[in-house]
MDAnalysis code that builds the backbone (N, CA, C; Angstrom):
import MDAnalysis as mda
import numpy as np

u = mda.Universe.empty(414, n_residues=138, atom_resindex=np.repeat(np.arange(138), 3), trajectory=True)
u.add_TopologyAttr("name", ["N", "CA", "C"] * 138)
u.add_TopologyAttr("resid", np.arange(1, 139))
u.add_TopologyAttr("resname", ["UNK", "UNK", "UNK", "UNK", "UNK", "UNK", "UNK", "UNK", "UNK", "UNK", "UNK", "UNK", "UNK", "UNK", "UNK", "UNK", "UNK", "UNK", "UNK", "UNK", "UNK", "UNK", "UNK", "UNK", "UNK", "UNK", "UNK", "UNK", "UNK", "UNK", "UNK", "UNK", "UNK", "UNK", "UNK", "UNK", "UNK", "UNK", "UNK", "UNK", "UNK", "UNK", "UNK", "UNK", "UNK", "UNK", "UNK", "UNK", "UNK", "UNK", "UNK", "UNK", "UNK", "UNK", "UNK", "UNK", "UNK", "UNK", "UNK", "UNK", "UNK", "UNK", "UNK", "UNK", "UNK", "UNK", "UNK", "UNK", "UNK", "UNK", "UNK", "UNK", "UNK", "UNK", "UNK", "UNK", "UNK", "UNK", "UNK", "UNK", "UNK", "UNK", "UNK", "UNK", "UNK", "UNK", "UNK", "UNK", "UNK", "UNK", "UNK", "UNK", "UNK", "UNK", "UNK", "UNK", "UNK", "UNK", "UNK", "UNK", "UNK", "UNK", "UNK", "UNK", "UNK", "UNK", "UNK", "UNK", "UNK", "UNK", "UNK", "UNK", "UNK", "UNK", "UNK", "UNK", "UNK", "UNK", "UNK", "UNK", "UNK", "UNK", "UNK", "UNK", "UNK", "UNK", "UNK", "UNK", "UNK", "UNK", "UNK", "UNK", "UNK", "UNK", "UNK", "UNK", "UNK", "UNK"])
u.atoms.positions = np.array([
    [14.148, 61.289, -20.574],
    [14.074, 60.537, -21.815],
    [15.120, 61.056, -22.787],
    [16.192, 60.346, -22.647],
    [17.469, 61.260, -23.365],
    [18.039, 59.992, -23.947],
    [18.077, 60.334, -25.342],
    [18.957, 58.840, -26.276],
    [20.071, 59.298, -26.567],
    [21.449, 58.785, -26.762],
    [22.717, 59.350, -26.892],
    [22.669, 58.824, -28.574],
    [22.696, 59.990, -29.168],
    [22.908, 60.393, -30.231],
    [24.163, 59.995, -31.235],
    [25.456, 60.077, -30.448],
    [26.439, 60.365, -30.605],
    [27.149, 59.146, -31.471],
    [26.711, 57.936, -31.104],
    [26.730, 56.996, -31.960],
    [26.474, 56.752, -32.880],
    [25.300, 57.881, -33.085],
    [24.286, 57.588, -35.082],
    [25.547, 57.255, -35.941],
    [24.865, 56.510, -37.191],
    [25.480, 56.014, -38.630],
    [24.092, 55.659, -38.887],
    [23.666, 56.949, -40.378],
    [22.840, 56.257, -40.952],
    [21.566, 56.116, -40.242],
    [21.405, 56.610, -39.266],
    [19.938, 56.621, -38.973],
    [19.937, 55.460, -37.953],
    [21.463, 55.083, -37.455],
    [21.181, 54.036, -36.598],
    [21.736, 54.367, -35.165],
    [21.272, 54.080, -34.059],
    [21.547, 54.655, -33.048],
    [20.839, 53.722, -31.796],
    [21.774, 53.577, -30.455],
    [21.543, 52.457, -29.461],
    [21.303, 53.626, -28.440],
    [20.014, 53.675, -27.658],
    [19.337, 54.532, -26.575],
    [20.077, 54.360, -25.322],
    [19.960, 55.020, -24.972],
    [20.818, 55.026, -23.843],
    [19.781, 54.620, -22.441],
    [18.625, 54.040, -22.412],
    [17.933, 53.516, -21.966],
    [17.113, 52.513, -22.761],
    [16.094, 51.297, -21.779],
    [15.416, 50.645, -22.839],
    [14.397, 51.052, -22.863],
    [13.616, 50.947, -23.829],
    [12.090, 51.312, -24.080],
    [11.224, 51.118, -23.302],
    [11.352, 49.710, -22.598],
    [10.409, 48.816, -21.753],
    [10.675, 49.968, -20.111],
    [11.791, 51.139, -20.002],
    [12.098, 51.415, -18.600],
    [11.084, 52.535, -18.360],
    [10.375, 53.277, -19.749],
    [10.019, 54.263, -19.731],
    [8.374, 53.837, -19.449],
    [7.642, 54.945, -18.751],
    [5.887, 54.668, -18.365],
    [5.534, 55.249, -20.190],
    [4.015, 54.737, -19.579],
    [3.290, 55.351, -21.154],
    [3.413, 56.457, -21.457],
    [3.023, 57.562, -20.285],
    [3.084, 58.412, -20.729],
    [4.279, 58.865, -21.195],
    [5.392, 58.811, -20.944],
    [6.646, 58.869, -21.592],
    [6.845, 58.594, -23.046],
    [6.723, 57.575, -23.138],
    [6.591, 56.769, -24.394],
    [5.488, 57.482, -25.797],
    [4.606, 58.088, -24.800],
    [3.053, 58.673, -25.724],
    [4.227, 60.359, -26.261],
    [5.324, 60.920, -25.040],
    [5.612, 61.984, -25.287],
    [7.084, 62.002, -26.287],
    [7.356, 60.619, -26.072],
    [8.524, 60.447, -27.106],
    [7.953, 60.426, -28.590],
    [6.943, 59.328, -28.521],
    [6.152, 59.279, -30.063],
    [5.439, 60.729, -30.438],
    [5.399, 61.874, -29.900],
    [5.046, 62.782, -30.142],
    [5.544, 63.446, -31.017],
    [7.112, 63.742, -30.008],
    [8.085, 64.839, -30.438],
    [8.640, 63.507, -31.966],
    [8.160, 62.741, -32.351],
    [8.843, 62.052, -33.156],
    [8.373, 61.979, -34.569],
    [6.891, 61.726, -33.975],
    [5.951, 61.992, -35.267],
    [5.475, 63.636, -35.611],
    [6.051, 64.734, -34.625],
    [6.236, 66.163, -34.927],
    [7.600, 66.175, -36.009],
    [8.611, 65.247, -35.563],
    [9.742, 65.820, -36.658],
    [9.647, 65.064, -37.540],
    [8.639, 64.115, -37.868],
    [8.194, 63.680, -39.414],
    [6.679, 63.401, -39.529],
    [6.572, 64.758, -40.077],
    [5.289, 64.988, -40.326],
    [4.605, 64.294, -41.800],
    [3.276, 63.736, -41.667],
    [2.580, 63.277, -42.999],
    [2.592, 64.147, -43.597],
    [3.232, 63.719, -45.296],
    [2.858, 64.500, -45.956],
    [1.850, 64.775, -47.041],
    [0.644, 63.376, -46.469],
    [-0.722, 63.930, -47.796],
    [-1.261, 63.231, -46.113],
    [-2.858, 63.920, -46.400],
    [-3.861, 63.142, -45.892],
    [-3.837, 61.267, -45.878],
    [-3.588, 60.656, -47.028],
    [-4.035, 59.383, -46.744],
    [-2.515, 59.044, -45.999],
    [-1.681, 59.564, -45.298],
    [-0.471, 58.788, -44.746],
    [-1.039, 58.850, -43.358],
    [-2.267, 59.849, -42.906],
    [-2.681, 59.849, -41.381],
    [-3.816, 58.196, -41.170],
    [-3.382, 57.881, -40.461],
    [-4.383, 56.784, -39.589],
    [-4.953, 57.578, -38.590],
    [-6.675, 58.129, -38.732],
    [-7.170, 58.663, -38.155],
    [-7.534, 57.891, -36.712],
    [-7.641, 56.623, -36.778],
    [-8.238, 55.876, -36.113],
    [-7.209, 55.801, -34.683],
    [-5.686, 55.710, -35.255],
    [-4.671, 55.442, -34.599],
    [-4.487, 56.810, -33.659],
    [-4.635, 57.962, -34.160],
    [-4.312, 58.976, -33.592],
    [-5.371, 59.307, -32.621],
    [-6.495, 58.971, -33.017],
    [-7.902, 59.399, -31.779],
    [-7.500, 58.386, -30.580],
    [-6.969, 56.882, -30.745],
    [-6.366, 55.988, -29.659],
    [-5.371, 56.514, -29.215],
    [-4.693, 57.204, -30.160],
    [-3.264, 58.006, -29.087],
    [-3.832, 59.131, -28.632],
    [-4.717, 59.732, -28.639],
    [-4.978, 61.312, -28.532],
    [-5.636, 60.148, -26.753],
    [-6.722, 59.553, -26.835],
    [-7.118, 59.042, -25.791],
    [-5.969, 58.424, -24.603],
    [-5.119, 57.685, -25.058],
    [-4.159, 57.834, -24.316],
    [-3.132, 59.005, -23.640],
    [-2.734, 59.450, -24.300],
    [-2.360, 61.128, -24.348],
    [-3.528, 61.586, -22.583],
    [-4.535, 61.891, -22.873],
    [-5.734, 62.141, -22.501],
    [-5.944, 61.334, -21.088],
    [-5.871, 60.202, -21.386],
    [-6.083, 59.790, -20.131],
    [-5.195, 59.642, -19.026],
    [-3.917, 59.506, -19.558],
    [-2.221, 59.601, -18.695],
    [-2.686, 61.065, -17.933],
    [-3.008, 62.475, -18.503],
    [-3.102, 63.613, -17.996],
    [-4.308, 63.427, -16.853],
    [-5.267, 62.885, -17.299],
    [-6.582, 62.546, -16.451],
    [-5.969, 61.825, -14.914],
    [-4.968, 61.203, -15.231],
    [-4.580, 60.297, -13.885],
    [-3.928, 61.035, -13.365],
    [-2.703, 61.864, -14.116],
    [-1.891, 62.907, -13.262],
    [-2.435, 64.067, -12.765],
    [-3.516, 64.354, -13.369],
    [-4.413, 65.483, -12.558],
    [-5.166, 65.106, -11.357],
    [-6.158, 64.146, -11.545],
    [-6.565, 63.031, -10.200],
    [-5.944, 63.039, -9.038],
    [-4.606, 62.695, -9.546],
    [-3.909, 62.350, -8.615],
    [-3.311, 63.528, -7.606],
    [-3.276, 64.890, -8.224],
    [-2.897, 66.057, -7.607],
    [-4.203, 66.969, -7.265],
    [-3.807, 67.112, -5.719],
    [-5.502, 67.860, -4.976],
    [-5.070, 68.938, -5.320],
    [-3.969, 69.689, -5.840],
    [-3.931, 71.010, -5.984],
    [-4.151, 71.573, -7.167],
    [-5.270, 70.743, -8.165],
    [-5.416, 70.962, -9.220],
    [-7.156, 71.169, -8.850],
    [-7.189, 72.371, -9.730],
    [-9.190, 72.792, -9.245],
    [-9.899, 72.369, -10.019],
    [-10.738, 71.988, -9.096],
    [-12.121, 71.039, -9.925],
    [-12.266, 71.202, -11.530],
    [-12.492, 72.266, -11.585],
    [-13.012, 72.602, -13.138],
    [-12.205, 72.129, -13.773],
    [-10.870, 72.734, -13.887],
    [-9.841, 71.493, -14.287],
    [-9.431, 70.263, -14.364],
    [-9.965, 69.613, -13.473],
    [-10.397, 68.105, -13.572],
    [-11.778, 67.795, -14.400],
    [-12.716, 68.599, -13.965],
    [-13.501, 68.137, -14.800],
    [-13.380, 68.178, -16.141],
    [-12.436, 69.681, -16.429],
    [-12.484, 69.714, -18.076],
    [-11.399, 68.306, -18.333],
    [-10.516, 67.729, -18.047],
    [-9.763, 66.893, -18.361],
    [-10.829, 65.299, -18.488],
    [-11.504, 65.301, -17.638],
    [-12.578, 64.239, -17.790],
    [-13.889, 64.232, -19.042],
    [-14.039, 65.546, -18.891],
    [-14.890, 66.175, -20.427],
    [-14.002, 65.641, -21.419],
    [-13.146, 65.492, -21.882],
    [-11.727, 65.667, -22.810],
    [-12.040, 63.758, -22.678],
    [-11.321, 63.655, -22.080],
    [-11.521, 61.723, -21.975],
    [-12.888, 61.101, -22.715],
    [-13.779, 61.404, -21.504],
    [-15.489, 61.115, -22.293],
    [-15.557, 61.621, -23.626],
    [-15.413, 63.018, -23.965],
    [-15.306, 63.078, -25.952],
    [-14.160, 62.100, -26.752],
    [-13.377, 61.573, -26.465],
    [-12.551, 61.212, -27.166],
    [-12.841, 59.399, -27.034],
    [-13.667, 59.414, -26.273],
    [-14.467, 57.773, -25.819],
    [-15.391, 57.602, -26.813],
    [-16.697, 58.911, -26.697],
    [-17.589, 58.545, -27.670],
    [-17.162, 58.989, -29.055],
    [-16.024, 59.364, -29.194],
    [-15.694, 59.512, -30.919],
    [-14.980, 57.981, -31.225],
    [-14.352, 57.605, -30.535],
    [-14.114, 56.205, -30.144],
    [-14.901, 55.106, -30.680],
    [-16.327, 54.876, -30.070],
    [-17.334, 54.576, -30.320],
    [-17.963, 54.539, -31.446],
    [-18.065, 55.879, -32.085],
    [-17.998, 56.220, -33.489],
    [-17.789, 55.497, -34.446],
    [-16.285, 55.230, -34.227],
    [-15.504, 55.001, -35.141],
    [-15.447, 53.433, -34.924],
    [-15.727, 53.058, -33.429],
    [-15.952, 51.507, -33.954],
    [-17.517, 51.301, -34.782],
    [-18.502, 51.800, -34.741],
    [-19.836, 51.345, -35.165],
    [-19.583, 51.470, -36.951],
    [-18.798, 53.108, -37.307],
    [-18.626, 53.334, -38.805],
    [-18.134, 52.023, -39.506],
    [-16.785, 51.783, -38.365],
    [-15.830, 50.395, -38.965],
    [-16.508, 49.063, -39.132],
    [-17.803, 48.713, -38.212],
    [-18.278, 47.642, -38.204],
    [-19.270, 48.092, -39.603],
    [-19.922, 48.560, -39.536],
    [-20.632, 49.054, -40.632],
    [-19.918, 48.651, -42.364],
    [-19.183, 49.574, -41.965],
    [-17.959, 48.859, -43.353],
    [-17.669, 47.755, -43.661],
    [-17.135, 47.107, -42.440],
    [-17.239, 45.311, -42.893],
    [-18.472, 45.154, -43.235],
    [-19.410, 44.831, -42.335],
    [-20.481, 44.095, -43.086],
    [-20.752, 44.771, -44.261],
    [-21.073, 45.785, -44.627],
    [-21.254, 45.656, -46.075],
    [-20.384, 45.170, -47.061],
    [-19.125, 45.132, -46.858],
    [-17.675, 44.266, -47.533],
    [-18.758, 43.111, -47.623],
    [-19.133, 42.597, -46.450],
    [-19.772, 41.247, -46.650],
    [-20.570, 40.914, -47.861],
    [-21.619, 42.096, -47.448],
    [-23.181, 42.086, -48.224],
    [-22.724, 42.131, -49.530],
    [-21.550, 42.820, -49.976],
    [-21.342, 43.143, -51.329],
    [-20.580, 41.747, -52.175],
    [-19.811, 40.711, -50.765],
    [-19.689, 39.609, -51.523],
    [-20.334, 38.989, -51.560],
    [-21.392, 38.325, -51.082],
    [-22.598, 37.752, -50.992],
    [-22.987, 38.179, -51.995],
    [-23.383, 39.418, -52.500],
    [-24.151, 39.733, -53.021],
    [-23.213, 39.079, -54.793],
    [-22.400, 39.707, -54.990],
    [-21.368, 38.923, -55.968],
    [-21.256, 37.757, -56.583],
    [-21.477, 37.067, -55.663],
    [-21.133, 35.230, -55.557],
    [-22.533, 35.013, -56.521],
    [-23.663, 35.846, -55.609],
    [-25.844, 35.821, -56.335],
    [-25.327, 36.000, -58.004],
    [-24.681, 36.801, -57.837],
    [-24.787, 37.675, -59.270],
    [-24.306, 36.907, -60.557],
    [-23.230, 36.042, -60.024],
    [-22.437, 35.524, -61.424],
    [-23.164, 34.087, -61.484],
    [-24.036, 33.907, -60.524],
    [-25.350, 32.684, -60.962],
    [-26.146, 33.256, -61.727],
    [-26.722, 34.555, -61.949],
    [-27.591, 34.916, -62.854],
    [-27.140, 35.229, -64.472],
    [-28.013, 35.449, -65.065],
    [-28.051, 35.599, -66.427],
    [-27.680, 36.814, -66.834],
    [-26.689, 36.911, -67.971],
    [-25.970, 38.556, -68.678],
    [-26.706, 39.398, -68.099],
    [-27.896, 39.370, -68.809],
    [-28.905, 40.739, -68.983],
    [-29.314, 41.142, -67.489],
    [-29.732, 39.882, -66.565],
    [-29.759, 40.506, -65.260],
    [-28.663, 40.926, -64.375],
    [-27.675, 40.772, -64.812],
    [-26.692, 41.378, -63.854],
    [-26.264, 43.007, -64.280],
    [-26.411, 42.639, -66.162],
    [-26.174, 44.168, -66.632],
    [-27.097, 45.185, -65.759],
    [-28.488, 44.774, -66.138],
    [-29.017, 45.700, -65.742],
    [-29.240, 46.015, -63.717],
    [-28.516, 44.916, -63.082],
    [-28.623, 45.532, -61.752],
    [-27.244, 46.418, -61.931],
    [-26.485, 46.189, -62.707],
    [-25.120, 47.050, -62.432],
    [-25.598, 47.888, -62.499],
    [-26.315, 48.520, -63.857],
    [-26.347, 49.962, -64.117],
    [-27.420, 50.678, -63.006],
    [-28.801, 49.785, -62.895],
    [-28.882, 50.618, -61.214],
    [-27.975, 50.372, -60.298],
    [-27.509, 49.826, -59.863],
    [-26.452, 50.143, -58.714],
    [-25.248, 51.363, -58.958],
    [-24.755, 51.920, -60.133],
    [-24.130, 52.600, -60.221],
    [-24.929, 53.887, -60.626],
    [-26.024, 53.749, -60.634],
    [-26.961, 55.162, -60.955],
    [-27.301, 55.384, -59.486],
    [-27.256, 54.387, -58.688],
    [-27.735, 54.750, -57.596],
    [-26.548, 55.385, -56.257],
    [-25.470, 54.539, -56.795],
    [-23.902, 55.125, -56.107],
    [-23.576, 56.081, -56.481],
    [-24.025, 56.993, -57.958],
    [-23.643, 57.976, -58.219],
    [-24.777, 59.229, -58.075],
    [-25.328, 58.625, -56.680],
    [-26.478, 59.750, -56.512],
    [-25.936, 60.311, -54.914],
    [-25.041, 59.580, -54.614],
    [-24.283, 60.301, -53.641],
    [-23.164, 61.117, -53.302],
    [-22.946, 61.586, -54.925],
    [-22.044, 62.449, -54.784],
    [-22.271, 63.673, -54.704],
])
């Protein structure tokens, strides 16, 4: 996986192969060394979500290349399969949290749309419980 450099201007540069020639795992080890030499620099620039799908990919490319070699010892396969299965059910996780989130996006417009049919005083006063009650989770 070698890009000829030598051409750059500006940050612009023609690979000396195409993208489409390289396997995933290649591709998972190029985006590596890439997003190592530009690193986030606050928390909200990470997509957690994105990286547990690359970490699983990552993960499972090794899972196949180990499989695939008998001269690799069990335990070692198994820990590579341990490694896959955790990174499945965090997976999982993170789809149920995400679904979770929408629907309440929902509930909260629904709930919105109720609200500006009702009268001043009843909406004042559900605001202020609702924000006595959001601010009991901090």
């Amino acid at each position: 996986m070698s890009f000829n450099f030598e051409n750059a201007n500006e940050g612009q540069y023609e690979p000396s192969h195409q993208v489409e020639d390289y396997s995933v795992a290649q591709l998972l080890a190029l985006r590596a060394e890439i997003d190592a030499a530009l690193p986030a620099t606050e928390l909200g620039d990470l997509n957690l979500d994105q990286e547990l799908v690359r970490q699983y990919l990552v993960t499972q490319a090794l899972q196949t290349k180990i499989l695939a070699d008998s001269d690799v010892p069990a335990n070692q396969q198994a820990q590579v399969l341990n490694a896959c299965a955790g990174i499945l059910e965090n997976l999982q996780k993170t789809q149920e949290k995400f679904y979770r989130q929408e629907r309440f996006k929902k509930i909260e417009l629904a709930l919105i749309k109720v609200l500006r049919k009702l009268p001043e005083e009843t909406v004042a006063e559900f605001m202020e419980e609702y924000e006595r009650t959001l601010g009991e989770d901090k």
